[in-house]
KETORDO-393344 format. One record per residue (C-alpha): residue in one letter; x, y, z. Coordinates in steps of 0.2 Angstrom, whole numbers, padded with zeros to 4 digits, always signed. Layout:
REM residues N
aXYZ
...
END
This chain:
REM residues 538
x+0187-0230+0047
x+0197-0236+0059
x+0209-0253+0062
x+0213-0249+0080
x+0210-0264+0092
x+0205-0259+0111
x+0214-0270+0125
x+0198-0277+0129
x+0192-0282+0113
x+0210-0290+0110
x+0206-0299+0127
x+0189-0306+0121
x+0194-0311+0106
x+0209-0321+0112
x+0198-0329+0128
x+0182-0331+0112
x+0197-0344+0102
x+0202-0350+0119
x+0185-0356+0122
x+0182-0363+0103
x+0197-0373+0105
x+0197-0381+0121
x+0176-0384+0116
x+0178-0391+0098
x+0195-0402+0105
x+0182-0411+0118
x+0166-0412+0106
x+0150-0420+0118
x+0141-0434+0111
x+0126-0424+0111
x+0120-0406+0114
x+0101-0400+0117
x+0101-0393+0099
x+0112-0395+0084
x+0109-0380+0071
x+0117-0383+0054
x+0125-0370+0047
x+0133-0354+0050
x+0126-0343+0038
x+0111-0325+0040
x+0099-0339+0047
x+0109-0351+0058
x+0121-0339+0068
x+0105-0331+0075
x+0097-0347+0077
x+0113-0353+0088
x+0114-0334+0098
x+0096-0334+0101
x+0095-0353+0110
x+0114-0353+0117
x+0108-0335+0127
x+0098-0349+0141
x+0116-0353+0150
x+0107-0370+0151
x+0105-0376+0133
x+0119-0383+0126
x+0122-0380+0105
x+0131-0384+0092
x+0134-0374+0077
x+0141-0387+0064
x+0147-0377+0048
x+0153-0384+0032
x+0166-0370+0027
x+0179-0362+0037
x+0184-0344+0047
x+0178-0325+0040
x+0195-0319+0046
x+0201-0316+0029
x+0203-0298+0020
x+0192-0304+0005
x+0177-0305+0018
x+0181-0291+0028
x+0183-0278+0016
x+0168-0273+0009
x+0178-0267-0008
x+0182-0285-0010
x+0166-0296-0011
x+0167-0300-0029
x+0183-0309-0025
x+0176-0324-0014
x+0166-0327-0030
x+0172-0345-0035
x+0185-0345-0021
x+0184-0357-0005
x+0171-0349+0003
x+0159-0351-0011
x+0149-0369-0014
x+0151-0366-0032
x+0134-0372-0038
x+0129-0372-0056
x+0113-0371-0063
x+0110-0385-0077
x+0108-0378-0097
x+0093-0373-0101
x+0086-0366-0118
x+0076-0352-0108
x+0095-0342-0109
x+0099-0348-0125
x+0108-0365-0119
x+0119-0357-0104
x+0124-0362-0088
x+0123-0352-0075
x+0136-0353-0060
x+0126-0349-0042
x+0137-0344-0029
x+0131-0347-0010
x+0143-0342+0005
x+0153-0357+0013
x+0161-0352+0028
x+0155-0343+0044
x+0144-0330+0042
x+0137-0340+0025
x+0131-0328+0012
x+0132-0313+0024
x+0150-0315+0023
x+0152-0316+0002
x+0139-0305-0002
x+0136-0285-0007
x+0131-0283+0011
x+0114-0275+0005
x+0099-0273+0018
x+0087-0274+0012
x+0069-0279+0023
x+0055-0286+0008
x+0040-0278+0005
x+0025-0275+0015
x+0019-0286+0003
x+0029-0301+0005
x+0028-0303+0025
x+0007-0303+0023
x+0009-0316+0009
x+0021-0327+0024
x+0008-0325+0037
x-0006-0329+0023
x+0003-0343+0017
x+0006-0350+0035
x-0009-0347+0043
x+0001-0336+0057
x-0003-0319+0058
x+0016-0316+0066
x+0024-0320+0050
x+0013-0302+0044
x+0022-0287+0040
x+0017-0277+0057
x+0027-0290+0070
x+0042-0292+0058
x+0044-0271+0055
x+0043-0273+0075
x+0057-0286+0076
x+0069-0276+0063
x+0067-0261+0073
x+0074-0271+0089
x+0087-0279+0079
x+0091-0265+0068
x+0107-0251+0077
x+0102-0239+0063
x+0115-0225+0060
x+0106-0215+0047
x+0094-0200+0050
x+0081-0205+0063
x+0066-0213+0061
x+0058-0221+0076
x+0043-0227+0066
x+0054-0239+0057
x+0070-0239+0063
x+0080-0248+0080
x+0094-0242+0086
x+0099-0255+0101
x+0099-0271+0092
x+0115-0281+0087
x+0116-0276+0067
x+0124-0262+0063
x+0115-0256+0049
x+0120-0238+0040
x+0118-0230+0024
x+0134-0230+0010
x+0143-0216+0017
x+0148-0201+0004
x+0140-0212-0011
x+0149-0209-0029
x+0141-0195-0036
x+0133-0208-0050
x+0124-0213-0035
x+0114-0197-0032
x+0113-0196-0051
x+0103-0211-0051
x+0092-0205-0038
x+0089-0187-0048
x+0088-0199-0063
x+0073-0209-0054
x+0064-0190-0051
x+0065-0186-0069
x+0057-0202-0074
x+0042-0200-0060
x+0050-0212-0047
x+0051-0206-0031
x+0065-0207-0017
x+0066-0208-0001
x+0081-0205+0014
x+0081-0226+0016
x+0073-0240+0006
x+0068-0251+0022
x+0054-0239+0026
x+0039-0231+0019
x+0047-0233+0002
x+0043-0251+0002
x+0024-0252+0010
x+0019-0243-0006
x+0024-0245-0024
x+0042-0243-0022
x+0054-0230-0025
x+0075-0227-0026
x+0087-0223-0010
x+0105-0225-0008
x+0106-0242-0001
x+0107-0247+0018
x+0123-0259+0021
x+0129-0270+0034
x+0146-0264+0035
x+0153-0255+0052
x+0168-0245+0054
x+0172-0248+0035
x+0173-0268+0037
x+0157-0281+0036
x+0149-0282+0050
x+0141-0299+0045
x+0126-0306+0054
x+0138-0320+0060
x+0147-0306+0067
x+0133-0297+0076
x+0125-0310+0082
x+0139-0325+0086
x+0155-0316+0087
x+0152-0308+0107
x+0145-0325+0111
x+0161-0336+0107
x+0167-0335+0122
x+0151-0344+0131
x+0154-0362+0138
x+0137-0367+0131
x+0140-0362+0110
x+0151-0375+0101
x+0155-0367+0082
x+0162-0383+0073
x+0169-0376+0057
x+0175-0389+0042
x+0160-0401+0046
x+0148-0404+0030
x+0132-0410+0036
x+0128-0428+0028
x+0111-0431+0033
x+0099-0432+0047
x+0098-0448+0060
x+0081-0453+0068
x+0075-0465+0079
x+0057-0470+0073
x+0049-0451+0065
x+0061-0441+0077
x+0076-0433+0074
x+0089-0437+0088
x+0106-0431+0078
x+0117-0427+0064
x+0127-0437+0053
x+0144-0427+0047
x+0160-0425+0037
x+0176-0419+0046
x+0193-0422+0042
x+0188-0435+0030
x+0180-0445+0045
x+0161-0448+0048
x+0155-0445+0064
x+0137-0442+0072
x+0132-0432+0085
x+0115-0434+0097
x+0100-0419+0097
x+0093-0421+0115
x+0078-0407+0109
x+0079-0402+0092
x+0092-0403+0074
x+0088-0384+0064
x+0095-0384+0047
x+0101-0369+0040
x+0110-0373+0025
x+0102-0364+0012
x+0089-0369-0003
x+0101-0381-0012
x+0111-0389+0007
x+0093-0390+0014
x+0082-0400+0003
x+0097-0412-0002
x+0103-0417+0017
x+0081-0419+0018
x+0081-0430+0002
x+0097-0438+0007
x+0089-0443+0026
x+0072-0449+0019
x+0062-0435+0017
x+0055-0430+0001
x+0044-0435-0016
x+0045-0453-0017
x+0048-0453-0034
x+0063-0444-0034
x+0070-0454-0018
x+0065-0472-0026
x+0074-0466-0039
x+0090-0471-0029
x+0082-0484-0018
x+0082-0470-0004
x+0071-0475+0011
x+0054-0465+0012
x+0056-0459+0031
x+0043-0445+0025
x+0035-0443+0008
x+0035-0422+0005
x+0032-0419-0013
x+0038-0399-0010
x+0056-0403-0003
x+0068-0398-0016
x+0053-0389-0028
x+0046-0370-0030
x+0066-0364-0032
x+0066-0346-0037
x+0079-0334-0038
x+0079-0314-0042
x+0087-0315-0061
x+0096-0297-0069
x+0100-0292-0086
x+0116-0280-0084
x+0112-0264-0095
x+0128-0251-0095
x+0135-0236-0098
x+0154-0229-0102
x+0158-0214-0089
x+0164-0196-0097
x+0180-0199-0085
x+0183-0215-0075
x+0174-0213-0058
x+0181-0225-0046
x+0170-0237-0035
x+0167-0231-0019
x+0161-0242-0006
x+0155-0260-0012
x+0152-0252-0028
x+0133-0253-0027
x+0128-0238-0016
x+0108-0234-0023
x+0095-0244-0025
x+0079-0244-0033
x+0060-0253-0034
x+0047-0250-0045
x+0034-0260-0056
x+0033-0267-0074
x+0014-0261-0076
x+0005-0247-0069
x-0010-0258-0062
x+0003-0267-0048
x+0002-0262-0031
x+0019-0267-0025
x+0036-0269-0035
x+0042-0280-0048
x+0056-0277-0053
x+0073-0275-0045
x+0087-0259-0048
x+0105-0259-0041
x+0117-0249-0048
x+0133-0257-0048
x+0149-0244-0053
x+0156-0254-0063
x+0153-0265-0080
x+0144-0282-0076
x+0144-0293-0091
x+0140-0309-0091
x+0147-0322-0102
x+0138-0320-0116
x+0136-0300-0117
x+0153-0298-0115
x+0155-0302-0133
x+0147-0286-0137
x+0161-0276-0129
x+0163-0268-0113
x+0170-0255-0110
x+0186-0250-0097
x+0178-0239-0084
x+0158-0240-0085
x+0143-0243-0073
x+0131-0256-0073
x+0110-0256-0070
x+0110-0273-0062
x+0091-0274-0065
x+0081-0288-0062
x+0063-0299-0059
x+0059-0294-0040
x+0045-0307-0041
x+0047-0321-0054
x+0034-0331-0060
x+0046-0345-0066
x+0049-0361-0055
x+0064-0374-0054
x+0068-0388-0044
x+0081-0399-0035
x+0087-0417-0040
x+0096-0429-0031
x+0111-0437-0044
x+0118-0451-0033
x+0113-0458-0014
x+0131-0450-0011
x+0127-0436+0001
x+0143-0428-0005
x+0137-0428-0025
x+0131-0411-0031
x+0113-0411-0033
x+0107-0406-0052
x+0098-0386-0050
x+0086-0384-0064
x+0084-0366-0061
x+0069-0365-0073
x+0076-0344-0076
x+0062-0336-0088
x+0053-0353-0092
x+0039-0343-0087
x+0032-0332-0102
x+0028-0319-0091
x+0044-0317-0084
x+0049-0312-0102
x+0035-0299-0103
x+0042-0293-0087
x+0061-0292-0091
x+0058-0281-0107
x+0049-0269-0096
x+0063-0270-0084
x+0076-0266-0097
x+0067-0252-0106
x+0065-0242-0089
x+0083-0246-0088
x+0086-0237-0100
x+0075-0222-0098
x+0086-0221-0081
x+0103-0221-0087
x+0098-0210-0104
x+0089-0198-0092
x+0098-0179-0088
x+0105-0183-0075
x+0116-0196-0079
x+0123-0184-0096
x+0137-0176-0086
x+0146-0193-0080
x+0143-0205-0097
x+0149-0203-0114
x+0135-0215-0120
x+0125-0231-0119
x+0136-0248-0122
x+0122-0261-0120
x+0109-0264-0125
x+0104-0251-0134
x+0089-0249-0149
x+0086-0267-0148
x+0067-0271-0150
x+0060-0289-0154
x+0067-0304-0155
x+0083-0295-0154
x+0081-0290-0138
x+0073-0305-0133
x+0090-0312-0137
x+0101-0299-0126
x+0087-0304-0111
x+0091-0322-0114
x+0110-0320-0114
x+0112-0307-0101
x+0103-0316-0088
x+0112-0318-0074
x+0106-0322-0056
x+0105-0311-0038
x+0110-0326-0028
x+0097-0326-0020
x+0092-0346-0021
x+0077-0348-0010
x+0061-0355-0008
x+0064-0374-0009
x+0058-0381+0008
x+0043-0370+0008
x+0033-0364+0023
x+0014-0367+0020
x-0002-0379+0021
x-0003-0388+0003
x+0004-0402-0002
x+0018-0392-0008
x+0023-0387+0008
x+0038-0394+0019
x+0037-0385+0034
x+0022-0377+0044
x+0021-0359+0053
x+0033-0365+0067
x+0045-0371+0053
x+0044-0388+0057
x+0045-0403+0046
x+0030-0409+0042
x+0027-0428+0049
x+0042-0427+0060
x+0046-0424+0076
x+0063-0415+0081
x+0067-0406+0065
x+0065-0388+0059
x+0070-0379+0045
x+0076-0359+0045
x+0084-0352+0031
x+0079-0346+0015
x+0071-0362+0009
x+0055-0359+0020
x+0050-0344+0010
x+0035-0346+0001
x+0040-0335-0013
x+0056-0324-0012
x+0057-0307-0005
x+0057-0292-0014
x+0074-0289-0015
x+0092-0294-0007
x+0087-0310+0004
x+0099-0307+0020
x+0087-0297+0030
x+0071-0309+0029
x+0084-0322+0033
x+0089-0314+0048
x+0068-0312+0052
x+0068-0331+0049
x+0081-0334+0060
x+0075-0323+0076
x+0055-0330+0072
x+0062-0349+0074
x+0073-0346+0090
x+0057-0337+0097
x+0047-0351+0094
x+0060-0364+0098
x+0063-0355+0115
x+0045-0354+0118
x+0042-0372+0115
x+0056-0378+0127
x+0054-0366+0142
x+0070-0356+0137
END
């Protein structure tokens, strides 16, 4: 690890704020394309268009700079949790968990959720990219063309493996270096229990029925290397890229069905700027379908419900929310091991039944005690690890709900977590093999013993699901990509009876990834600037 700056990078990075300023001082009253929101999907939305010298974008984002030790350390993510640079959303109550509320953090700031979270890499399932191209009817959203774009995207530092890993592209991806030794014993513990492993999980391990790997991280030179970094951060120097931070994107303005601009928030004023091609938003699952709902498009219903002008009725925008939910199980060390890292260094996919082809349920070990409100009752003890183990592919849906025709109101998130019976079916599964993982042999010369949830069977344990439920922050799946009547945008991502307006962020997927939910967004963000750039002769 090192902190040492070079001459020339000190040099770029004073002519990159040069240019920011002098850019966001003289704001144009339009640009070719307007991309809302500087999060996985939007900076390589903004990269990938603003590389023609001749297009001129803007990159509007709600929050503010990454240059903060909280973002940059990777030791430090939990801390940005209920800070500044998270939106602070809350799930409503719902009786599914017992009457809780849970709170669902999304990145605010540059960089988005790349910038708060655990910095995981983690690609999806063979499984899930076939479902996309299914669902879309394009055969480019299948597994074989996105492995191709990770492998020119990817700068892999681990062992090689030309057949599934890049090592040219713009993110820096490398395995946790010298993982905590309760790592490797989760690995061993994985062999004992008939789970194999492998030298990476975004490889062979996940075209099959899963399997354990110390986890791949976006972190470079000991410091996240988030994807706003990778891609934006050598480009903000360019004349043609405007990053406008502190704007909160209020809705979308058309003339007729077209989209020709953006209605935003800065400094307390409200001010609009023109879209001479194309507005992209890239706000995430909850930002997305409200600044839709908000601008006229969505279920009529829900809009007449605030006297909202139909521009387009879509009965899927703010619908088919799912998230990746986890029930904490822990252990006590022997002797306090500290976390090394982020604190989650190995990871882990397998399924609830024998008869699944591909994963269900979702393993990362976290190396120290994750309670959640409720569990924490039960005691917890000072130095421990967690088995943050969770539904990789919940059947249980929510939804989105305007509160106000104030675009600055929350919206209500009815998460819908476990409303599905088979989720519950699933989750005791998951927390059994929990258990069979940390209880294994390899785990007996680091632990003095199980702390939760031990012998519970029942509607015992049913209670412990219910009450250590907590989610993956992985929101997604609310502006969906598809060809029902549920669907709000098609293959190309566009918005369906408009013109000018695409979405690319985690909304569009039709069903969430199997596992962390960065790396499809980055896929989502190179696949709409292809087919942007294709369409206008980029």
């Amino acid at each position: 690890m090192t902190d040492a700056v070079s001459p020339e990078e000190r040099d770029f990075a004073m002519r990159a704020r040069d240019n920011q300023s002098w850019l966001t001082a003289k704001l144009r009253p339009y640009y070719d394309f307007v991309v809302c929101g500087a999060g996985a999907s939007g900076s390589i939305v903004a990269r990938r268009l603003a590389e023609n010298p001749e297009a001129q974008v803007l990159l509007l984002e709600a929050g503010g700079s990454d240059e903060v030790e909280s973002v940059l350390n990777p030791a430090l993510w939990p801390t940005n949790l209920g800070s500044e640079r998270d939106w602070g959303f809350q799930a409503e109550p719902t009786p599914h968990l017992n009457g809780r509320q849970l709170p669902l953090s999304m990145g605010k700031g540059l960089g988005g959720g790349s910038s708060i979270n655990v910095m995981v890499w983690a690609r999806g399932h063979r499984s899930d990219w076939d479902f996309f191209a299914q669902e879309s009817g394009d055969p480019a959203w299948g597994y074989e063309n996105v492995l191709d774009i990770y492998r020119r995207i990817e700068n892999w530092q681990g062992v090689p493996d030309p057949q599934f890993r890049g090592t040219s592209g713009p993110v820096w991806v490398q395995p946790a270096p010298d993982p905590s030794p309760i790592a490797h014993a989760m690995l061993d513990a994985a062999g004992e229990i008939g789970i194999p492993t492998f030298a990476h999980p975004n490889g062979r391990m996940m075209e099959g029925e899963g399997g354990a790997a110390i986890s791949d991280m976006l972190v470079r030179d000991g410091r996240r290397h988030s994807l706003y970094r990778a891609y934006l951060g050598p480009w903000l120097d360019r004349p043609n890229l405007t990053v406008l931070t502190g704007a909160l994107v209020r809705r979308i303005v058309f003339d007729g069905r077209r989209a020709i601009g953006v209605e935003f928030l800065r400094g307390g004023q409200v001010t609009t700027v023109g879209a001479s091609a194309e507005v992209v938003l890239s706000l995430g699952a909850i930002q997305t379908p409200k600044v839709l709902m908000h601008s006229g498009i969505g279920d009529r219903a829900e809009l007449g419900r605030f006297g909202i002008p139909v521009l387009q009725h879509l009965a899927g925008v703010g619908r088919n929310f799912q998230d990746h939910v986890s029930f904490g199980c822990t252990w006590e060390y022997a002797e306090p091991i500290a976390p090394r890292n982020s604190g989650s260094e190995a990871t882990l996919y397998w399924k609830s039944r024998s008869d699944l082809d591909a994963p269900d349920l979702l393993f990362c070990q976290v190396e120290f005690p994750v309670p959640s409100d409720r569990t924490a009752a039960r005691g917890v003890p000072a130095h421990g690890w967690t088995m943050f183990a969770g539904l990789a592919q919940p059947a249980s849906r929510g939804r989105l709900r305007l509160q106000s025709t104030d675009p600055s109101a929350p919206v209500a998130i009815e998460a819908g977590f476990l409303s599905d019976p088979a989720d519950m079916t699933t989750a005791r599964a998951c927390v059994e093999l929990c258990r069979s993982l940390g209880n294994a042999p390899a785990f007996r010369p680091f632990v003095r013993g199980e702390v939760m949830p031990g012998e519970l069977k029942g509607e015992a344990l049913d209670l412990y699901i219910r009450d250590a439920a907590v989610t993956y922050w992985h929101q997604s799946c609310t502006a969906k990509m598809g060809r029902d009547e549920m669907s709000v945008v098609d293959g190309t991502l566009k918005v369906y009876g408009v013109d000018g307006l695409r979405v690319a962020d985690g909304s569009i997927m039709p069903r969430v990834t199997t596992g962390n939910t960065q790396a499809p967004c980055a896929i989502i963000g190179e696949r709409a600037a292809k087919m942007i750039r294709q369409a206008y002769g980029l």
